[in-house]
Z-matrix of the N, CA and C atoms (Angstrom, degrees):
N
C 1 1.461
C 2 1.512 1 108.24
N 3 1.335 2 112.63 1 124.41
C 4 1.640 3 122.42 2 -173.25
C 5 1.775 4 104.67 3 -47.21
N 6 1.201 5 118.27 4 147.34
C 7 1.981 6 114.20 5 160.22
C 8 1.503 7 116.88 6 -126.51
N 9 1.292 8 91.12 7 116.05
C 10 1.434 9 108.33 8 -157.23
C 11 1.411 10 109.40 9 -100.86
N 12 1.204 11 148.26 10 121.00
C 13 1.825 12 141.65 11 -173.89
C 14 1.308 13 87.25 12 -119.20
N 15 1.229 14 113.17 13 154.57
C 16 1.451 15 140.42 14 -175.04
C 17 1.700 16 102.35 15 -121.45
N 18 1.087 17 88.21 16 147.02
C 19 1.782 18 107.37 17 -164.43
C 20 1.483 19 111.91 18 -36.66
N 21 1.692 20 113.17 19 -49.97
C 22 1.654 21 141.55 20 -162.58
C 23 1.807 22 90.86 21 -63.99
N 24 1.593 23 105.90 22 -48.93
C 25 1.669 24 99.41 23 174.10
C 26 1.402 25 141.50 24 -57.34
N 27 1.491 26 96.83 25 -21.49
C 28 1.939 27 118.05 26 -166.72
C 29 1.290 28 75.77 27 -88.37
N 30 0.943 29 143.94 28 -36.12
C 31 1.807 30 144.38 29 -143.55
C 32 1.639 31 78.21 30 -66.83
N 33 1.942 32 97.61 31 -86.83
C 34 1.042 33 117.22 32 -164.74
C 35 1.713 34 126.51 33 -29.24
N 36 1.398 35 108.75 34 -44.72
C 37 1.180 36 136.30 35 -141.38
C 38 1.895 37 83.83 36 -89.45
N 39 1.297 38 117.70 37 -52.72
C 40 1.648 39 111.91 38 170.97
C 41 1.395 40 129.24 39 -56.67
N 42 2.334 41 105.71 40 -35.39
C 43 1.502 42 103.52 41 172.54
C 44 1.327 43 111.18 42 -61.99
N 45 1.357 44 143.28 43 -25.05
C 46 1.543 45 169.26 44 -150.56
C 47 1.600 46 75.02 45 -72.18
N 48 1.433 47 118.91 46 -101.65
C 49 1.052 48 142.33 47 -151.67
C 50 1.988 49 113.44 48 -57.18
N 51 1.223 50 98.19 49 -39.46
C 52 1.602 51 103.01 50 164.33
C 53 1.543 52 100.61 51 -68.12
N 54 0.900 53 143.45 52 -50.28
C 55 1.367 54 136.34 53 -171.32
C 56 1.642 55 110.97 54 -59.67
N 57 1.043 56 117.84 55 -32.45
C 58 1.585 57 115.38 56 -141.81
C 59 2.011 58 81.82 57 -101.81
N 60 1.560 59 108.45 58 -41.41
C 61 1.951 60 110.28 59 169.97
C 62 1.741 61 92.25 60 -51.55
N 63 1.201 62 136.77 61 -82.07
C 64 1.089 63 138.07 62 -135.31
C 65 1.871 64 89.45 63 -78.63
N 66 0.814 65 121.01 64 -9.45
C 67 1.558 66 93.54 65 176.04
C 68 1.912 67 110.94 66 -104.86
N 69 1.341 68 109.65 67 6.14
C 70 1.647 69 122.37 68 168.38
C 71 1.461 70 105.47 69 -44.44
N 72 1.087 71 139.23 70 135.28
C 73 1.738 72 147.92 71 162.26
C 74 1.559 73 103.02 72 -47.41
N 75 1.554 74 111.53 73 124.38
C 76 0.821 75 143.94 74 165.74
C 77 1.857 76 124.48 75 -36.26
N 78 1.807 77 90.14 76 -37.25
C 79 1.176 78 104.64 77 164.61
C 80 1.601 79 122.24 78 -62.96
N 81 1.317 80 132.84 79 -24.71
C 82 1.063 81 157.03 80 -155.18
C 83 2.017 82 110.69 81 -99.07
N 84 1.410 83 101.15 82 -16.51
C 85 1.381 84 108.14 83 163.11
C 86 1.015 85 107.92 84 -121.50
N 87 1.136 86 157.25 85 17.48
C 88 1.331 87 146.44 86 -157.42
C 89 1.649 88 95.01 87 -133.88
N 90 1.477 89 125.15 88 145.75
C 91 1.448 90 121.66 89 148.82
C 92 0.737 91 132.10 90 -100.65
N 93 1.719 92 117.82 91 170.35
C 94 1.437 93 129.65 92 -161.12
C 95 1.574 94 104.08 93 -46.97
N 96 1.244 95 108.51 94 164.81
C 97 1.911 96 93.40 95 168.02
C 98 1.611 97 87.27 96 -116.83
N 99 1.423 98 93.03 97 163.59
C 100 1.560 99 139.60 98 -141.16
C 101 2.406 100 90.37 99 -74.93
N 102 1.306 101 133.01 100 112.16
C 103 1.018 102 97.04 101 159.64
C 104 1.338 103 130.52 102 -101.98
N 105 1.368 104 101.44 103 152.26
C 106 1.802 105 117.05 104 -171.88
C 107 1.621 106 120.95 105 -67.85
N 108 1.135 107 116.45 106 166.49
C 109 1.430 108 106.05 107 -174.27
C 110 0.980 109 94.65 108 -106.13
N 111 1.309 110 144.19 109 168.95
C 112 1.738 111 153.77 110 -150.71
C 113 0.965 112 98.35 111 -100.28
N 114 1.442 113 140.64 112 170.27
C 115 1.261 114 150.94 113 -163.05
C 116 1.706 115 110.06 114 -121.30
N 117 0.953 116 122.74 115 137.19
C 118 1.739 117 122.57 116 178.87
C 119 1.928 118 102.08 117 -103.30
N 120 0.841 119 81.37 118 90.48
C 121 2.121 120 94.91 119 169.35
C 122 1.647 121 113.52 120 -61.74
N 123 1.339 122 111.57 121 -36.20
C 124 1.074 123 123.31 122 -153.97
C 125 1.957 124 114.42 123 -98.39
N 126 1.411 125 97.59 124 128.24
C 127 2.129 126 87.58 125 -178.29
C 128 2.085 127 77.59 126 -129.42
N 129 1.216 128 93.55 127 159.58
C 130 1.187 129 147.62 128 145.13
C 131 1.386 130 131.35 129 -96.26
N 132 1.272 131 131.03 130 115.64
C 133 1.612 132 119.26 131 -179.29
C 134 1.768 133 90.64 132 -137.04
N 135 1.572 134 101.11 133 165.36
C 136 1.245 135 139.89 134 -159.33
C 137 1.577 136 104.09 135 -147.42
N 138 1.491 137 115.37 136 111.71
C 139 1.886 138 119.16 137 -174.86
C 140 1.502 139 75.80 138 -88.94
N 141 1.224 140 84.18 139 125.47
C 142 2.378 141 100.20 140 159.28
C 143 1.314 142 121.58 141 -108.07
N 144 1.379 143 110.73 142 -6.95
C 145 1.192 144 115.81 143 178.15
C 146 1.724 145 132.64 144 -84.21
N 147 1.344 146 93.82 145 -24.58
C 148 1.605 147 90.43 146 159.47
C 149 1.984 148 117.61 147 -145.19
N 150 1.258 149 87.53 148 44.17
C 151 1.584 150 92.42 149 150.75
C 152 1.685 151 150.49 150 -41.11
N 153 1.874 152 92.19 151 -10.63
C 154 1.214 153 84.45 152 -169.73
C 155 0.988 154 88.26 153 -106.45
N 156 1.683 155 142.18 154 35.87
C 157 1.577 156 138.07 155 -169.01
C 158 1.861 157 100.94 156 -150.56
N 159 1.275 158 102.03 157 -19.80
C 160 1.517 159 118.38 158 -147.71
C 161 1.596 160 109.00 159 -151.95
N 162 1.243 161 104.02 160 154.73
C 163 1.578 162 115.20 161 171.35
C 164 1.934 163 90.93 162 -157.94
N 165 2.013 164 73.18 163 125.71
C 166 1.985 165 74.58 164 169.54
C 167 1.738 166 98.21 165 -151.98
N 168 0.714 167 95.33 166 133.39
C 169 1.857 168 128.08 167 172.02
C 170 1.478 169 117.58 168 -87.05
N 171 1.114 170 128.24 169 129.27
C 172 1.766 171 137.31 170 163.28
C 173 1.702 172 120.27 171 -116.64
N 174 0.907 173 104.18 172 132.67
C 175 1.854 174 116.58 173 150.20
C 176 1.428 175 115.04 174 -92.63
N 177 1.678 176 124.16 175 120.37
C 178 1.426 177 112.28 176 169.01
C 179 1.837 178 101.39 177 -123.70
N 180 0.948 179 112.98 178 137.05
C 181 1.621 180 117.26 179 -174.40
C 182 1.791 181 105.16 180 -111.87
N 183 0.822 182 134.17 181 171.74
C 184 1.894 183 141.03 182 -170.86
C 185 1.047 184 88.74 183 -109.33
N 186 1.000 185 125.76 184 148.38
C 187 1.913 186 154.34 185 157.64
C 188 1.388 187 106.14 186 -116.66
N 189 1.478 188 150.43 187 71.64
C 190 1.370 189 131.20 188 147.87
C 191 1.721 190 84.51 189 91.85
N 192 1.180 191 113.68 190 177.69
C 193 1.817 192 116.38 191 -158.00
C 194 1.525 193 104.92 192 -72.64
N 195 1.291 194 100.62 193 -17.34
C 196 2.328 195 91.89 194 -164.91
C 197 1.570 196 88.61 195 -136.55
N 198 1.336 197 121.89 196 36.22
C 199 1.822 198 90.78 197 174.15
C 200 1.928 199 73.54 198 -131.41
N 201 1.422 200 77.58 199 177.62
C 202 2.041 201 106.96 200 161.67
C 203 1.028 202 102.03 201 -173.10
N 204 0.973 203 102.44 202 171.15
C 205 1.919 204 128.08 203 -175.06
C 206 1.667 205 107.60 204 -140.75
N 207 1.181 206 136.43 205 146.61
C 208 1.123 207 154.49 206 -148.12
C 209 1.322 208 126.51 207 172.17
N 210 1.796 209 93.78 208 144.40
C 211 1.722 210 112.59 209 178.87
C 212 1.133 211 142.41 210 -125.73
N 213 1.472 212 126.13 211 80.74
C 214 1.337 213 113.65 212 -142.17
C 215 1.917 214 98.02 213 -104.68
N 216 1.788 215 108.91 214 163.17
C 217 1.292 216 114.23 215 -172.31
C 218 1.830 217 98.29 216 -139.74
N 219 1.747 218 105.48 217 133.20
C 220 1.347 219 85.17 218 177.69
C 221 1.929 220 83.39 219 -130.90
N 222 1.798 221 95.01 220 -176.28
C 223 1.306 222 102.30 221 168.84
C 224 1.159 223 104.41 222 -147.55
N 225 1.397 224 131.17 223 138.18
C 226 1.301 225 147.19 224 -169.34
C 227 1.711 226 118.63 225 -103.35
N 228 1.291 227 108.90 226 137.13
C 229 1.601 228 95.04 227 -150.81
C 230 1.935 229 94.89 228 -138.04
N 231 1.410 230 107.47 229 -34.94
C 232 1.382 231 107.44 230 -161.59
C 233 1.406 232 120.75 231 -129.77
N 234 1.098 233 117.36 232 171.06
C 235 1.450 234 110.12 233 163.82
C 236 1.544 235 83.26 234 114.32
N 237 1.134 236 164.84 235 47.48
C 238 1.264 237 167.09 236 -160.53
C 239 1.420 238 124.06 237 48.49
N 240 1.403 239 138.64 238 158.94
C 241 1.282 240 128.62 239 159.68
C 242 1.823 241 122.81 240 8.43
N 243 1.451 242 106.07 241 -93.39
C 244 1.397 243 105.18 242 -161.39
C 245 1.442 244 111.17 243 -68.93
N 246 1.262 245 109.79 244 158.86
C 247 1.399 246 135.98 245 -150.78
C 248 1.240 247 134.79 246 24.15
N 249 1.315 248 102.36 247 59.92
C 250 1.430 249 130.15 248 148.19
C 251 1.493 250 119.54 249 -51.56
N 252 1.423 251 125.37 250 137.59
C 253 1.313 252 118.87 251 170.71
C 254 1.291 253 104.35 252 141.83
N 255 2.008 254 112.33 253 -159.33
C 256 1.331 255 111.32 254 175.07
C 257 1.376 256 115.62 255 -149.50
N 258 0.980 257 126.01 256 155.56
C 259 1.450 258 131.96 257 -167.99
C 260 1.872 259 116.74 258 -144.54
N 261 1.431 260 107.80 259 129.19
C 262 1.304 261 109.87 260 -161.50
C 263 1.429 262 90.54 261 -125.08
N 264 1.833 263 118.94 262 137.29
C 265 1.128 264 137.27 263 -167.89
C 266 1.855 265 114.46 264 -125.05
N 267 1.253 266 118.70 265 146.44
C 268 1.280 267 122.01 266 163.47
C 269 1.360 268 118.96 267 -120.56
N 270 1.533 269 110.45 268 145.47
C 271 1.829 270 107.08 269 -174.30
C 272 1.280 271 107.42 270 -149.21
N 273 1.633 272 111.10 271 157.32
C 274 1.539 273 105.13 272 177.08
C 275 2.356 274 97.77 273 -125.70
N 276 1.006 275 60.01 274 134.50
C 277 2.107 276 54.52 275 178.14
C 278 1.598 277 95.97 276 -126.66
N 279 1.593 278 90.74 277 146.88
C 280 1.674 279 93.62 278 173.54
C 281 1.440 280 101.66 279 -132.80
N 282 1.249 281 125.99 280 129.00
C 283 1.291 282 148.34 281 165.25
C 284 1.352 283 125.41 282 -55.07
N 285 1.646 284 111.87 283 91.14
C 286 1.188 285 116.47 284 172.10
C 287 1.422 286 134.53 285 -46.80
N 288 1.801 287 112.73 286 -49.61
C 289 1.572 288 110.10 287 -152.72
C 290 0.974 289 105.73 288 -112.73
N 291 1.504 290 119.68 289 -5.36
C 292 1.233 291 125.44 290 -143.39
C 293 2.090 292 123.77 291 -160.28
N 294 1.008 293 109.15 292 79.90
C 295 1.813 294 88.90 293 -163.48
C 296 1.735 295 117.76 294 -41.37
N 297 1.612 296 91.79 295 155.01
C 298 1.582 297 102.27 296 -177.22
C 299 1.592 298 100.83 297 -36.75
N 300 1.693 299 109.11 298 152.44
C 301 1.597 300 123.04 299 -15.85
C 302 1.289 301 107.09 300 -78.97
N 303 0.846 302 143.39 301 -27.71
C 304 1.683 303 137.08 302 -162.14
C 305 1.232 304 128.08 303 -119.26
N 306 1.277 305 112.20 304 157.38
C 307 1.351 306 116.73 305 -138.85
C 308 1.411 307 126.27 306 141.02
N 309 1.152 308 125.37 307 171.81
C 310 1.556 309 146.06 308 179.80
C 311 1.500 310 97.85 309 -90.35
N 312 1.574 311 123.49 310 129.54
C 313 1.369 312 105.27 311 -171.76
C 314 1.864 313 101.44 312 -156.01
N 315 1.634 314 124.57 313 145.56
C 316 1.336 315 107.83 314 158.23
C 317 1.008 316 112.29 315 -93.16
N 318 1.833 317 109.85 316 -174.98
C 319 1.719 318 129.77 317 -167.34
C 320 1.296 319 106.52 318 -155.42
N 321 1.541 320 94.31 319 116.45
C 322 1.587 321 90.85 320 164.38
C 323 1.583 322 107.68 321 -126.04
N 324 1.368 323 110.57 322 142.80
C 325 1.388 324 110.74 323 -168.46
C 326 1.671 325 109.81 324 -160.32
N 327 1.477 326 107.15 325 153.64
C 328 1.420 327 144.68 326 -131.21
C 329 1.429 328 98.47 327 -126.40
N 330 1.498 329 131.21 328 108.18
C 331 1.671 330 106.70 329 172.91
C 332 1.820 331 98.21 330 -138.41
N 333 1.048 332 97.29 331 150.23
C 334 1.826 333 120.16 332 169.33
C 335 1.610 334 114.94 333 -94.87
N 336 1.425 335 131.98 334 109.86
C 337 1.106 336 95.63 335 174.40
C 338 1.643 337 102.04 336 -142.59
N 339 1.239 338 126.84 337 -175.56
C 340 1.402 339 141.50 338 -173.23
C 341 1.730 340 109.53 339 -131.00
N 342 1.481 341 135.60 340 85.87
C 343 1.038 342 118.21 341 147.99
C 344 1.797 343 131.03 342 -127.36
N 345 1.604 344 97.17 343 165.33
C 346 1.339 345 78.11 344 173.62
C 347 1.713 346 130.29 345 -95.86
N 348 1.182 347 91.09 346 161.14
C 349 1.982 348 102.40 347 -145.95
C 350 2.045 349 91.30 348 -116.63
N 351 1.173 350 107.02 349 154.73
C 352 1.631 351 117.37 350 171.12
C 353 1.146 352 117.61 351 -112.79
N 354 0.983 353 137.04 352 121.45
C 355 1.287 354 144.89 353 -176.31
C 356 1.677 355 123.33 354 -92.23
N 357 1.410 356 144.51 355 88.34
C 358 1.204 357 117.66 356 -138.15
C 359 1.712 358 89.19 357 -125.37
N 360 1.361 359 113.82 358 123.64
C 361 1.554 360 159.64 359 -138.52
C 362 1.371 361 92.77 360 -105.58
N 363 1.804 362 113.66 361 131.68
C 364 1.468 363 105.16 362 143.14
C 365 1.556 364 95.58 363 -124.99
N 366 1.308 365 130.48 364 178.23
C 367 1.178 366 140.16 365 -154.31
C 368 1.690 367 110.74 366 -144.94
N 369 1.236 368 145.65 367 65.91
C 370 1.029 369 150.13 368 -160.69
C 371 1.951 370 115.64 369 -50.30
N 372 1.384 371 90.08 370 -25.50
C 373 1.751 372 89.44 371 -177.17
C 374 1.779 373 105.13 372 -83.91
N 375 1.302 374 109.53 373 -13.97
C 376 1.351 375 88.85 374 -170.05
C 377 1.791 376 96.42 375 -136.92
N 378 1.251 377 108.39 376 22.25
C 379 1.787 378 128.73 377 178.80
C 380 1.749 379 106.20 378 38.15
N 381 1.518 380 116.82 379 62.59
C 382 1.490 381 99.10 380 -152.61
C 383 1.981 382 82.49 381 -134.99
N 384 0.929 383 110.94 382 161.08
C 385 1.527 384 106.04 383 169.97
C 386 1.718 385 108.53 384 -121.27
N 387 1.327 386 125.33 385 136.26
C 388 1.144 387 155.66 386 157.63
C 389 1.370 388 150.06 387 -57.95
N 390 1.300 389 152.57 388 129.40
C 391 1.157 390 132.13 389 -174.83
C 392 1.837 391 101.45 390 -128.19
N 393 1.165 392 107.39 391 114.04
C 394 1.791 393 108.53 392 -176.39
C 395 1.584 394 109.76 393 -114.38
N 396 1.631 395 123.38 394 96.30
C 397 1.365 396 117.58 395 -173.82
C 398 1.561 397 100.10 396 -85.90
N 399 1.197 398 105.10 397 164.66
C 400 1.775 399 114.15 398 173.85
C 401 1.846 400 93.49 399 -174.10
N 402 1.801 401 95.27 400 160.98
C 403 1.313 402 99.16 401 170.43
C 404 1.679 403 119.07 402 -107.46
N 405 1.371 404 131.41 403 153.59
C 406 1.191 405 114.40 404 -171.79
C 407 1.672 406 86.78 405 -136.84
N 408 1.496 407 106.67 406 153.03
C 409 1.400 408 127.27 407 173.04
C 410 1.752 409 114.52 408 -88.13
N 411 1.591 410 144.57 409 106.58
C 412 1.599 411 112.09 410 174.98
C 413 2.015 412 79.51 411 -172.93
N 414 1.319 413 95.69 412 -176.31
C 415 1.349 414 123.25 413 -130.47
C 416 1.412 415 102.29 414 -121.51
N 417 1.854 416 108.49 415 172.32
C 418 1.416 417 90.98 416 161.16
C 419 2.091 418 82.81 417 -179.77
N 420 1.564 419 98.69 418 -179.71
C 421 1.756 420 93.28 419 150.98
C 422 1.720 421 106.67 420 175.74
N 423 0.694 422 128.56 421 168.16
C 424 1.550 423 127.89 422 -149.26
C 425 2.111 424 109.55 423 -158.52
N 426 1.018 425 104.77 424 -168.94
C 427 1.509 426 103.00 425 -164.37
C 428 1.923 427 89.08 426 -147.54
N 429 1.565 428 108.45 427 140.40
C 430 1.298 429 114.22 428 -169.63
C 431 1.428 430 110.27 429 -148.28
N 432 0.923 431 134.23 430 148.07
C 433 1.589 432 143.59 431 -167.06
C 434 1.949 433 115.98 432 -125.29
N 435 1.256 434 113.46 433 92.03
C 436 1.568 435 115.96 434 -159.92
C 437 1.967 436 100.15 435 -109.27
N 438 0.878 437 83.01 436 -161.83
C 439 1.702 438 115.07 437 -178.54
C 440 1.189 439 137.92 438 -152.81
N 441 1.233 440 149.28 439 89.72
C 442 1.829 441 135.44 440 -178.30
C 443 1.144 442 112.49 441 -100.01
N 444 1.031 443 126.67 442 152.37
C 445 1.585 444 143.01 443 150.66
C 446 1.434 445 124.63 444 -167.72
N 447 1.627 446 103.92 445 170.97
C 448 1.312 447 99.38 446 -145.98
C 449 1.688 448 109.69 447 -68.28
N 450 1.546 449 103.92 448 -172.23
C 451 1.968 450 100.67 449 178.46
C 452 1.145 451 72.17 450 -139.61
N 453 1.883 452 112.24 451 128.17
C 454 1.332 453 118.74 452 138.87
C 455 1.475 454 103.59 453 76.84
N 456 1.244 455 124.93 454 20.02
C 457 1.498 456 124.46 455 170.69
C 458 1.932 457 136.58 456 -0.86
N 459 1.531 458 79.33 457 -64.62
C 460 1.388 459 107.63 458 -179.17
C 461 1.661 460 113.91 459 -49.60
N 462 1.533 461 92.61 460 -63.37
C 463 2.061 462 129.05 461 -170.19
C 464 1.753 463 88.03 462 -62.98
N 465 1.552 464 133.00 463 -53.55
C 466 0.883 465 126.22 464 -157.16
C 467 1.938 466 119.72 465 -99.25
N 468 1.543 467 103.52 466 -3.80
C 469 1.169 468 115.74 467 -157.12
C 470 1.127 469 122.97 468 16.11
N 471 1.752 470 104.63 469 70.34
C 472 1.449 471 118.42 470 144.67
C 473 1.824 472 100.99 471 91.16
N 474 1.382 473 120.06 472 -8.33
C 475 1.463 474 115.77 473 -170.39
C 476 1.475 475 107.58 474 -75.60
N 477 1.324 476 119.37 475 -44.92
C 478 1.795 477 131.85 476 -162.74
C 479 1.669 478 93.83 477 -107.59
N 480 2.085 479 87.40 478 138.54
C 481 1.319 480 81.15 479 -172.79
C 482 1.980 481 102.77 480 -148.33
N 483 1.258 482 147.07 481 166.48
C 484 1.197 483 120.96 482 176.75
C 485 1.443 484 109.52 483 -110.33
N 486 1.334 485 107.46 484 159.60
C 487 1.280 486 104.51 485 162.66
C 488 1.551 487 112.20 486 -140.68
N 489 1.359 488 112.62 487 160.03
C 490 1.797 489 137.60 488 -176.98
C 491 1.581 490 120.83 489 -120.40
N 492 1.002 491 121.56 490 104.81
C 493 1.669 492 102.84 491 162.86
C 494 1.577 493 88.49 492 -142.38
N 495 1.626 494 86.98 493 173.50
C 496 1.727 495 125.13 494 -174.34
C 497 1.645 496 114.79 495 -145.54
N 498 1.283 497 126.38 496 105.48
C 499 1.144 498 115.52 497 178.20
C 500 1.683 499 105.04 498 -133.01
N 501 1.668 500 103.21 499 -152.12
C 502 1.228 501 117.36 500 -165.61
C 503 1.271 502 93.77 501 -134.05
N 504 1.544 503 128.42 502 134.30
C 505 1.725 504 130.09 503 141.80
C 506 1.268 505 114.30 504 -121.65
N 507 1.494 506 102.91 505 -160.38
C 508 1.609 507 125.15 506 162.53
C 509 1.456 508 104.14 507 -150.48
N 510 1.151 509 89.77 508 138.52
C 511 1.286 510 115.10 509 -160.99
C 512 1.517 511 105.18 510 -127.12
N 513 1.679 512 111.23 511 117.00
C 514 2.208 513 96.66 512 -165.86
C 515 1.672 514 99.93 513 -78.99
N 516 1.305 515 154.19 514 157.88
C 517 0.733 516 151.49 515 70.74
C 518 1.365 517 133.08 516 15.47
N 519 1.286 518 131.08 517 69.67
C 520 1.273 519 123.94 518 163.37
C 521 1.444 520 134.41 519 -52.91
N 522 1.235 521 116.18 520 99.86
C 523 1.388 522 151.60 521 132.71
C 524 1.786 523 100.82 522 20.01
N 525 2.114 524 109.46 523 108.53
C 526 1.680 525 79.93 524 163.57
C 527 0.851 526 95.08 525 -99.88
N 528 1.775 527 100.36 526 -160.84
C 529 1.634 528 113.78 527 -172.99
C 530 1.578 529 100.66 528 -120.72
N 531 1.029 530 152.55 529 123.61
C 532 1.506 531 152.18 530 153.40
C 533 1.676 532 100.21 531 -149.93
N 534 1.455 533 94.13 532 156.79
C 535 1.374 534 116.37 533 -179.81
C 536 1.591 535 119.64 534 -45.31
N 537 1.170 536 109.98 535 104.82
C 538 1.815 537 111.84 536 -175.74
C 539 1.656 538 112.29 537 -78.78
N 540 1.434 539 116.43 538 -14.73
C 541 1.215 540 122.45 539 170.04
C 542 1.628 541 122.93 540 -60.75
N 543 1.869 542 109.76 541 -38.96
C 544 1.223 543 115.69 542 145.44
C 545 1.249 544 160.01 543 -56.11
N 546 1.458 545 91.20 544 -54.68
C 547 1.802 546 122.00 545 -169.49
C 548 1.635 547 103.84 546 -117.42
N 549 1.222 548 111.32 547 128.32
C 550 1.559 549 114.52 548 132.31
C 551 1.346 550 141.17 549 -109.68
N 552 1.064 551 112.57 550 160.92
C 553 1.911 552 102.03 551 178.05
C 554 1.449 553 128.57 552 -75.55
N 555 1.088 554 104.61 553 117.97
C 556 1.427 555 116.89 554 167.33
C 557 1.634 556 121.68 555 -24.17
N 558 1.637 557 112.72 556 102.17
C 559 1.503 558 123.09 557 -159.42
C 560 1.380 559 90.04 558 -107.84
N 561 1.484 560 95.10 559 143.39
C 562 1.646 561 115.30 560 -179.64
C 563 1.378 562 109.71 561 -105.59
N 564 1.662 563 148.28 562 -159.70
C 565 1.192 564 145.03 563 138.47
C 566 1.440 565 120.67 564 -65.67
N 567 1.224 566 119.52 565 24.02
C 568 1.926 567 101.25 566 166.20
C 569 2.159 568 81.17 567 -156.94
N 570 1.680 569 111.85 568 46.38
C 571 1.418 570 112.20 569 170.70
C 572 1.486 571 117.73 570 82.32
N 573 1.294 572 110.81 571 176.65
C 574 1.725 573 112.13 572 -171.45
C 575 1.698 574 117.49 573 -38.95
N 576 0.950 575 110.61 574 122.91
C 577 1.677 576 124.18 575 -163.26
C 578 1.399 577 107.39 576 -73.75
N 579 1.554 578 141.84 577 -17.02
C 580 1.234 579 147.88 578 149.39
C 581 1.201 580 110.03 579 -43.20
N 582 1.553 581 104.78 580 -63.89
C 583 1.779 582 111.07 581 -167.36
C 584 1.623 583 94.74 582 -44.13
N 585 1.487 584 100.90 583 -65.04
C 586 1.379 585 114.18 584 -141.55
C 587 1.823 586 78.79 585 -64.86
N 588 1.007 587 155.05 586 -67.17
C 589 1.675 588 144.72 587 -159.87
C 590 1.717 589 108.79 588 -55.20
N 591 1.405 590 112.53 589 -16.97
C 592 1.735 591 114.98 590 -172.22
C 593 1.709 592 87.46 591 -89.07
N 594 1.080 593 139.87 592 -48.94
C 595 1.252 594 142.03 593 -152.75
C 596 1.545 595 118.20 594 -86.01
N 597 1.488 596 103.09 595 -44.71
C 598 1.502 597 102.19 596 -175.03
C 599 1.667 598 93.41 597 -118.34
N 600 1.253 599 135.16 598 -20.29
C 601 1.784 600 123.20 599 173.76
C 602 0.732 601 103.02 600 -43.62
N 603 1.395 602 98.17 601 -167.88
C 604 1.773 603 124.97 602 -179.16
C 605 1.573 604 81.10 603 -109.27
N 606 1.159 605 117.64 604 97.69
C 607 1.797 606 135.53 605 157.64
C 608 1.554 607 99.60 606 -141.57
N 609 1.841 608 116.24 607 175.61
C 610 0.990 609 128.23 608 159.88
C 611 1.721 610 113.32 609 -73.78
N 612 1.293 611 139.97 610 29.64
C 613 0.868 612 126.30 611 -175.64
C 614 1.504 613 106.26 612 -119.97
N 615 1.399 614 117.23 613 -9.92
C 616 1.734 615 140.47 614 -143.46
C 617 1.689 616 93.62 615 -83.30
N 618 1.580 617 99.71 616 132.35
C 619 1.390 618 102.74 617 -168.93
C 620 1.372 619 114.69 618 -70.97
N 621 1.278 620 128.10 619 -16.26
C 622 1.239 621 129.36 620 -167.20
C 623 1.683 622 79.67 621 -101.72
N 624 1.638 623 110.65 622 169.74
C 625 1.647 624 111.64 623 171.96
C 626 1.626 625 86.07 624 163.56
N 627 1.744 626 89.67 625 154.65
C 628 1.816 627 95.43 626 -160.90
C 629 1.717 628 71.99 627 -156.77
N 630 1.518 629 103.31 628 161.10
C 631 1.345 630 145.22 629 162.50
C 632 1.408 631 125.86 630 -114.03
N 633 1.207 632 144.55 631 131.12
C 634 1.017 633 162.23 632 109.35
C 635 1.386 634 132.55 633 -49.57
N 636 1.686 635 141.54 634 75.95
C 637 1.283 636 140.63 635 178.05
C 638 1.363 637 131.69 636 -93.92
N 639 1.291 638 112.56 637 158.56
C 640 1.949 639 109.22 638 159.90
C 641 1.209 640 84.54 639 -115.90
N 642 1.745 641 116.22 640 166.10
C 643 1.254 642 119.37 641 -150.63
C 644 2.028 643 81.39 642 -151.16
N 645 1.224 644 109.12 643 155.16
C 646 1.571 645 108.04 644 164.10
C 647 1.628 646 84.64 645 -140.51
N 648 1.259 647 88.90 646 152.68
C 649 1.915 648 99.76 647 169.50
C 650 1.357 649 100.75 648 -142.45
N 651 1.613 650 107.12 649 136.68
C 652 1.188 651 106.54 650 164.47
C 653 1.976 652 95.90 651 -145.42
């Protein structure tokens, strides 16, 4: 016996079938989504650049894609007598070009430190010059302009990384104490020759000052 459908049925018989596709769970066209690999917040750094005078250590933690916060600690060992000691710093850098870690980035930073300082004496009653060491406790913090990126990407997948900066602080000079009725300090042509060796030498007090790091992140 022939089977015959009439137009009004094919109609029907397709809204049927469009209806029943379009009402399938959403879940059911769509794919899995993609998972991400975890993020490393965390660096470690190591200054290599003047080890043979110094040893200094950092903590840097992620803040949101371009900030960090950080704590670095060094100890000073060589280079003769004065400024011996150690000094522990805090900083915040925010990442210009690039989100943490790398990138073009500023620094502003905060340090406490303890070293010992020379004090160098002349003595008018007996025309003789002096050397008076002592240690003093005081402060300072400055603004710095760096760079990171990776070392060896490939070899290291992405863990080790370098970093550069150069900035500017102030750094106080702690103040000794000896008898001013005796001694004064030994003045150079641009004033007391301490100041001027804490500020512009090669000390931790020197307004200009740069880093050199290796960095691990995990």
């Amino acid at each position: 016996m022939p089977i015959s459908l009439s137009l009004p049925r094919l109609l029907r018989t397709g809204c049927v079938g469009a209806g029943l596709l379009a009402g399938r769970p959403a879940s059911a066209q769509t794919p899995a989504p993609v998972q991400t690999i975890p993020g490393r917040p965390h660096l470690l750094s190591v200054s290599v650049a003047e080890l043979f005078y110094k040893v200094q250590l950092g903590y840097e933690h992620q803040l949101g894609g371009r900030n960090s916060v950080g704590i670095s600690g060094l100890a000073r060992y060589g280079l003769g007598r004065p400024y011996q000691g150690w000094q522990v710093s805090g900083y915040y850098r925010r990442f210009l070009t690039r989100q943490f870690p790398t990138g073009l980035y500023v620094q502003a930073q905060a340090s406490l430190f303890n070293f010992e300082q020379q004090a160098r004496l002349y003595s008018p009653t007996d025309r003789s010059n002096y050397s008076f060491y002592y240690r003093g406790l005081s402060g300072g913090g400055g603004l710095g302009l760096g760079y990171r990126g990776y070392l060896l990407r490939q070899a290291t997948h992405g863990y080790l990384l370098w970093n550069a900066m150069l900035g500017g602080r102030a750094q106080a000079r702690p103040a000794p104490a000896y008898d001013a009725t005796r001694y004064q300090p030994v003045s150079g042509f641009l004033g007391d020759s301490d100041v001027y060796d804490w500020h512009m030498g090669f000390s931790p007090g020197s307004i200009v000052h740069g880093q050199l790091s290796l960095d691990y992140q995990f």
